[in-house]
Residue, then its C-alpha position, 0 to 999 in steps of 0.5 A: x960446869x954449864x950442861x948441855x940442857x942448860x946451854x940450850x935453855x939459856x940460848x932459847x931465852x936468848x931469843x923468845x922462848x920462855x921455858x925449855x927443857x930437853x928429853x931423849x927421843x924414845x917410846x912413848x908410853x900411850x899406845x893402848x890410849x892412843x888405840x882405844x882413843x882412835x878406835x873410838x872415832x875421837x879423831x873426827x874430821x883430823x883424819x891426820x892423827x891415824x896416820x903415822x901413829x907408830x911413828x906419834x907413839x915411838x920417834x924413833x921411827x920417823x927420826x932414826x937419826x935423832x937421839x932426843x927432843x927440845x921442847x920449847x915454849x913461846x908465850x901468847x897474851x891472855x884472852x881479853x875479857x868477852x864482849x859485854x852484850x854481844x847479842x845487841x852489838x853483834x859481835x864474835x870471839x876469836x882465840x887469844x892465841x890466833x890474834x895477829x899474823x899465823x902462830x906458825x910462822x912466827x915461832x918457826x922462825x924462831x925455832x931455826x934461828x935457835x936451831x944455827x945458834x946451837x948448830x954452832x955450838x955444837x958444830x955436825x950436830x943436826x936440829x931440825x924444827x917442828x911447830x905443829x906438825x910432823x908425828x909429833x905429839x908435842x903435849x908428851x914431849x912438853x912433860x917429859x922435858x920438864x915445860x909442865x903437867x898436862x892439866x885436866x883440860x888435857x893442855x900443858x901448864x906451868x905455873x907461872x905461865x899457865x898455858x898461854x903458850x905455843x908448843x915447838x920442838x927441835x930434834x936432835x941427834x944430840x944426846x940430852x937428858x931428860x928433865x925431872x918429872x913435873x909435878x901434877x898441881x891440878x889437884x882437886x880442882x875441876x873448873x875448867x870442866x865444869x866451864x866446857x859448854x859442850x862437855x868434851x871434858x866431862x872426864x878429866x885429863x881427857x877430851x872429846x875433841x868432837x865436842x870441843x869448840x875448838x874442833x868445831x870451829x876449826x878443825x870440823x868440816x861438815x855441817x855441826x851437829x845441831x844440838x851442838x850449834x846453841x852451845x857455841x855462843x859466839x865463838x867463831x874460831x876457837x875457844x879459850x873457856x876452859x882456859x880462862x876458868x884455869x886459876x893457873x894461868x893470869x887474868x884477862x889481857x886489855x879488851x882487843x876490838x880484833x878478837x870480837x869482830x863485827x859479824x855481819x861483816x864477816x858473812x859479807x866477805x867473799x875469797x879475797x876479801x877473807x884472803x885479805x883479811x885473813x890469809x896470814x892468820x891462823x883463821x885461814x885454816x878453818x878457810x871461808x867456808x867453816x868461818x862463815x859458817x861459824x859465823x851464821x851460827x854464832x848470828x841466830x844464837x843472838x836471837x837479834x832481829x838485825x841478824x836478818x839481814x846479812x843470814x837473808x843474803x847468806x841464803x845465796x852464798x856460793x857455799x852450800x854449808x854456809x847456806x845451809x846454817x844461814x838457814x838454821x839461824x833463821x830458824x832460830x830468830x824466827x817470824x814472818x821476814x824469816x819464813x818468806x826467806x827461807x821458803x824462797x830459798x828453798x824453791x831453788x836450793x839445788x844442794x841435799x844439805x842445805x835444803x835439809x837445813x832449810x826445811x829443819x828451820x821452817x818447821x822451826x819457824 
């Protein structure tokens, strides 16, 4: 006889998602860490995360209707290999999971149009859908419901998907059965830490979001730390490093020219040019200002003097953080051309940030 966990595995495929299971909704067992790991500041710029924890750590708070959880998983394509010589051809990387229109909405839709598939299989049952959102702390509930084992560089992986994949739930008042256990395989392995740049995974199965990529590219609001900028290479928005140095997860994907775009490009566009270019894309979350931001960064770890020109234009910007690392860029590329700019810049540089910015890269200079 067919089961109920069964049945909903079965109409997930149906429709796109790859893996599914099930887990009754109840505590989860991560209070102390989620403590200590907020009291630590490790939250940064989400300040998202501290609210609603009681109801993170225990569903039942939020959902006291609900009996259980269905995690779901949605594949992604593999990140392309990087660009060749990105310094000469000035060119970023974006990561594979934010490629085309916004993650969010095509696996939201998915999630309801499973949600009334079961709806009427199971006729007065409730299922409501979740992708991203919500005090849901999707990882845990993807292990307890048997998708995979959250891996060392802390994401959820499976071994014959890796973890190219979005993570969604649908909760339920449906009484289902948690999953067995999966299985850690990491092993002995350490790549992925040793590929984190930044180090935000120099203790395994733990992260510093604060010096993620990740979370400076997208998540970060304010100006990066300096030490950190250099690290970025030319990551623009999000990472995939430690990802790719996974040997769970598949080789690259075909070069994709969307993933590496041209960066002078991007520094030149105003709202509704970043609207129209990225407005339906995940990228729209870091907004104009953080990307561009992103951006001058990624242009002065280049170190190519054709970089000088768009930074020397960004120096007007009408946002004070994009001004203020167009600066630091400047420094970082240097002589004479760079110097004059700067110091105009900095005769009518209204914003305490920025000028900050201007004087660090012409005592660089």
């Amino acid at each position: 006889m067919t089961t109920r966990e069964e049945t909903i595995a079965a109409e997930a495929r149906a429709i796109g998602f790859t893996h599914a299971g099930c887990a009754a909704l109840g505590p989860l067992p991560r209070a102390s860490f989620m403590t200590a790991w907020l009291a630590e500041g490790r939250a940064g710029d989400m300040g998202y995360l501290p609210r609603r924890a009681a109801e993170r750590l225990d569903g039942r708070h939020a959902f006291p209707w609900a009996r259980s959880v269905v995690s779901l998983a949605y594949p992604y394509h593999p990140p392309p290999p990087p660009p060749g010589d990105w310094r000469t051809g000035l060119v970023g990387r974006i990561a594979a999971y934010a490629r085309g229109a916004d993650y969010h909405d095509r696996v939201v839709e998915l999630c309801d149009r499973l949600a009334a598939r079961l709806v009427a299989r199971y006729p007065g049952r409730r299922f409501l859908s979740y992708v991203d959102t919500g005090p849901i702390v999707e990882r845990e509930w993807a292990m307890r419901a048997g998708i995979g084992w959250i891996g060392k560089n802390t994401l959820v992986l499976e071994r014959g998907a890796g973890s190219y994949f979005f993570l969604a739930e649908l909760v339920t008042d449906l009484e289902l059965d948690d999953a067995p256990p999966p299985a850690d395989h990491c092993g002995t392995c350490a790549r992925c830490m040793v590929a984190c740049p930044t180090g935000a995974l120099d203790v395994a199965y733990q992260m510093d979001p604060r010096r993620c990529l990740s979370y400076l590219t997208i998540e970060h609001r304010g100006a990066i730390p300096v030490e950190l900028r250099p690290r970025l290479d030319n990551w623009i928005f999000g990472c995939d490093l430690c990802q790719t140095a996974c040997p769970w997860n598949p080789g690259d994907a075909a070069p994709d020219a969307w993933l590496a775009p041209y960066l002078p490009e991007l520094l030149a566009l105003d709202e509704d040019g970043f609207a129209a270019r990225f407005g339906h894309t995940a990228l729209a979350h870091a907004k104009r200002r953080s990307l561009l931001r992103n951006v001058a960064v990624a242009l002065g770890n280049s170190r190519n003097p054709d970089a000088m020109a768009p930074l020397v234009g960004a120096l007007a910007d009408r946002e004070p953080l994009v001004r203020g690392h167009a600066a630091w860029a400047l420094g970082r590329l240097g002589g004479p051309s760079a110097r004059r700019a700067l110091e105009a810049a900095r005769r009518t540089e209204v914003d305490d940030g920025a000028r900050d910015e201007i004087d660090g890269a012409l005592s660089a200079t």
